[in-house]
KEKE-3310 file (N, C-alpha, C; in steps of 0.2 Angstrom, whole numbers, plus 5000, padded with zeros to 4 digits):
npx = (5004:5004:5011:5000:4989:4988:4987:4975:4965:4970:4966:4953:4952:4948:4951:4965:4969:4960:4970:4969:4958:4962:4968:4957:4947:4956:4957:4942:4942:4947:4941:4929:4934:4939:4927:4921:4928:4927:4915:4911:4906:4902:4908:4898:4886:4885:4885:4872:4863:4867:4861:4866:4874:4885:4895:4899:4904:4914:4922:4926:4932:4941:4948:4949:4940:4930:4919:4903:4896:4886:4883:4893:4889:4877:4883:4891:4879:4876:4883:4881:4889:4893:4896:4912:4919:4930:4940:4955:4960:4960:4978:4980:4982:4994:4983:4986:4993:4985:4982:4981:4984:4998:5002:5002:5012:5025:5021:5026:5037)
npy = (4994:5012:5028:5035:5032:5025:5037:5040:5031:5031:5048:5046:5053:5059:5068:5079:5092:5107:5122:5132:5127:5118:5126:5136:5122:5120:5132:5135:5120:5125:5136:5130:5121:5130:5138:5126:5125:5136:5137:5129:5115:5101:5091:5080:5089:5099:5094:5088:5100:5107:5101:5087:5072:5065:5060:5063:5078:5073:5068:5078:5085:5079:5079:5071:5071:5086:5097:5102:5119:5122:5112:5117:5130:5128:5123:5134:5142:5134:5138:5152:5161:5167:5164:5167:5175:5178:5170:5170:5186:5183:5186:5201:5202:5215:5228:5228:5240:5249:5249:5261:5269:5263:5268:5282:5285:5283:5292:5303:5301)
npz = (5000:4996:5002:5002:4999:5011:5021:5015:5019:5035:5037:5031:5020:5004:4995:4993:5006:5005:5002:5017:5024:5033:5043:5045:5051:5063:5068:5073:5080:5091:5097:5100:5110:5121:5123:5130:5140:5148:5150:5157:5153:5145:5130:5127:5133:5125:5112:5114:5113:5103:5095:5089:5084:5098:5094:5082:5084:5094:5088:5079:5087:5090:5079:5068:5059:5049:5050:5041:5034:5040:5052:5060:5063:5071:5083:5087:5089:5098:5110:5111:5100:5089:5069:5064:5075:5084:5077:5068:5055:5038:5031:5019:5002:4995:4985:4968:4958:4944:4928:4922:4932:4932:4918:4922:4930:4924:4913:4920:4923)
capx = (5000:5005:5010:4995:4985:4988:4986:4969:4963:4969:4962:4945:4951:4948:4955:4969:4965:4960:4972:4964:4953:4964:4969:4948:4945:4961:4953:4934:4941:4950:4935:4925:4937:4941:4922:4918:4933:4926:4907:4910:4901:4905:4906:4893:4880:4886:4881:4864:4861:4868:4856:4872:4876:4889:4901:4901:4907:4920:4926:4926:4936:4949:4952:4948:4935:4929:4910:4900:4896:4878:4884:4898:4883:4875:4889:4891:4874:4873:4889:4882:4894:4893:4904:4917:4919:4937:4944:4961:4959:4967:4980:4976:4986:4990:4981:4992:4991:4981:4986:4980:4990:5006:5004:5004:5017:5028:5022:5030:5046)
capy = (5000:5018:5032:5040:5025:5025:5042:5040:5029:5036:5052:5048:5058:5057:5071:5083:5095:5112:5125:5136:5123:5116:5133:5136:5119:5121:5138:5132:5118:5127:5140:5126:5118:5135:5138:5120:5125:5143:5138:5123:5109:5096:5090:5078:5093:5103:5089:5090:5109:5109:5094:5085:5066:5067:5057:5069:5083:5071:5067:5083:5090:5077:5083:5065:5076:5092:5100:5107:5125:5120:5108:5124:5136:5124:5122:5139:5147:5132:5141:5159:5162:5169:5162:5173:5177:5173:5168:5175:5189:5181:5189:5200:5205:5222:5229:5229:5247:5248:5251:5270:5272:5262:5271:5290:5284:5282:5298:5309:5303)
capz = (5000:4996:5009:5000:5002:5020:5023:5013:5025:5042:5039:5029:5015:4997:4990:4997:5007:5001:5008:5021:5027:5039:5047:5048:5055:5068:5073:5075:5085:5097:5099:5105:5115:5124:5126:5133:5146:5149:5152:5161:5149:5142:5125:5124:5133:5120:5105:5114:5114:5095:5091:5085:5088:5100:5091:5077:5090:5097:5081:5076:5091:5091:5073:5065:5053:5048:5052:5039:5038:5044:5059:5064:5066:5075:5087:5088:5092:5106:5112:5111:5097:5080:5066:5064:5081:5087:5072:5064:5049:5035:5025:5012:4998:4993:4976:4962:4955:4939:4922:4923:4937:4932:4914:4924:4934:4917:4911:4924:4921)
cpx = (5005:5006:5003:4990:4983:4986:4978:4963:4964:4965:4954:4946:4952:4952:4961:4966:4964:4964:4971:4959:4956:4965:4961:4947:4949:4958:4947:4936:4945:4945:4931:4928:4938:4932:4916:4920:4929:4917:4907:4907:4904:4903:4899:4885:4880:4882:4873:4861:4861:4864:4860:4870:4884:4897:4902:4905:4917:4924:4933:4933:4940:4951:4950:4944:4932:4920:4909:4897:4887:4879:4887:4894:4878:4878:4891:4886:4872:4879:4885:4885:4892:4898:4907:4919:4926:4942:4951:4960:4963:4971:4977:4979:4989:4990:4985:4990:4989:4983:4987:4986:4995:5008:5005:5010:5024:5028:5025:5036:5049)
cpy = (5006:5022:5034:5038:5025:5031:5043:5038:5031:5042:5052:5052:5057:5061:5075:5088:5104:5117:5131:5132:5120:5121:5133:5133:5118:5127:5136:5127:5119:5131:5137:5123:5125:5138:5133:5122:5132:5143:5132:5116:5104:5093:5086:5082:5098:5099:5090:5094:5109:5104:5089:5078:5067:5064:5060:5073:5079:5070:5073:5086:5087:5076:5077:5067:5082:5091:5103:5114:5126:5118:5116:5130:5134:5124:5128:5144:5141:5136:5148:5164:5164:5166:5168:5176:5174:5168:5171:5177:5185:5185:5194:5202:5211:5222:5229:5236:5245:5249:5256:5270:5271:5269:5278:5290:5286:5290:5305:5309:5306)
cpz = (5000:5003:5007:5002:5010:5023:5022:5018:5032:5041:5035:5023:5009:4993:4998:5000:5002:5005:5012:5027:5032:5044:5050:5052:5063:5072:5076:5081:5094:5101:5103:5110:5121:5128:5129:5139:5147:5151:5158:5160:5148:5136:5121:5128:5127:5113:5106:5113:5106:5092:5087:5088:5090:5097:5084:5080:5091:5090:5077:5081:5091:5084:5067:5059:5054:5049:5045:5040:5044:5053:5064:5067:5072:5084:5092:5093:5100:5113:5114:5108:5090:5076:5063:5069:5083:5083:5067:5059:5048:5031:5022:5008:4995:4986:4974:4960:4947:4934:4920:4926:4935:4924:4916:4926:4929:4916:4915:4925:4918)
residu = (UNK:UNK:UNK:UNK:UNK:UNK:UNK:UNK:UNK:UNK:UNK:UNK:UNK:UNK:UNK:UNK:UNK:UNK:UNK:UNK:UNK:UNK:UNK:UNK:UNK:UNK:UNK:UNK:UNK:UNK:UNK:UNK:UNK:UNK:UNK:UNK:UNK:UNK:UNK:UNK:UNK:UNK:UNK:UNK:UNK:UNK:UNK:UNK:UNK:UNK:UNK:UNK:UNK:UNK:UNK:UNK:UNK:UNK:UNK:UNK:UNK:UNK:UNK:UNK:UNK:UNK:UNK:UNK:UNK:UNK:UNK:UNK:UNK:UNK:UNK:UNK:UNK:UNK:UNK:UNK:UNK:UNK:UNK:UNK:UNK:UNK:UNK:UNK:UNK:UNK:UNK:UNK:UNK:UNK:UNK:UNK:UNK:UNK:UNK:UNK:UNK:UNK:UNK:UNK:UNK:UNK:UNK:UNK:UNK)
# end
């Protein structure tokens, strides 16, 4: 069997990931884990609140697979949380100057 192969099977995953996606789900599961520790709960009160099966949740939080953005809101609002909430800005690149500009630019030399 491949490493690819093997890898395919530990994580459940078909394809590669897509990049960002793990950063997101990395974030989202720390938010919960920091708001399970900060209300006092625990994970499978929480499943129940989100209307989740709790072995989705546990899955989820020991990283084993990712949440849809349905389940994440879910999660969230049983939390008191918004999505977007405590998430790190990404990046963002700066504008290229436009062709106008660049071609002014030129003409004042």
């Amino acid at each position: 069997m491949t490493a690819e192969a093997i890898e395919k099977v530990a994580t459940g995953r078909k394809r590669p990931p897509i990049e960002g996606r793990d950063t997101l789900s990395r974030q989202l599961r720390e938010l919960v884990r920091r708001a399970i520790e900060r209300d006092g709960t625990t994970a499978h009160a929480l499943a129940r609140a989100a209307d989740l099966d709790p072995k989705v949740l546990a899955r989820f939080l020991d990283g084993a697979s990712g949440v849809t953005l349905s389940t994440a809101d879910r999660i969230a609002a049983a939390l008191n949380l918004r999505l977007g909430e405590g998430f790190a800005k990404p990046a963002r690149a700066k504008p290229k100057a436009s062709r106008a500009a660049k071609s002014r630019g030129r003409a004042a030399e």
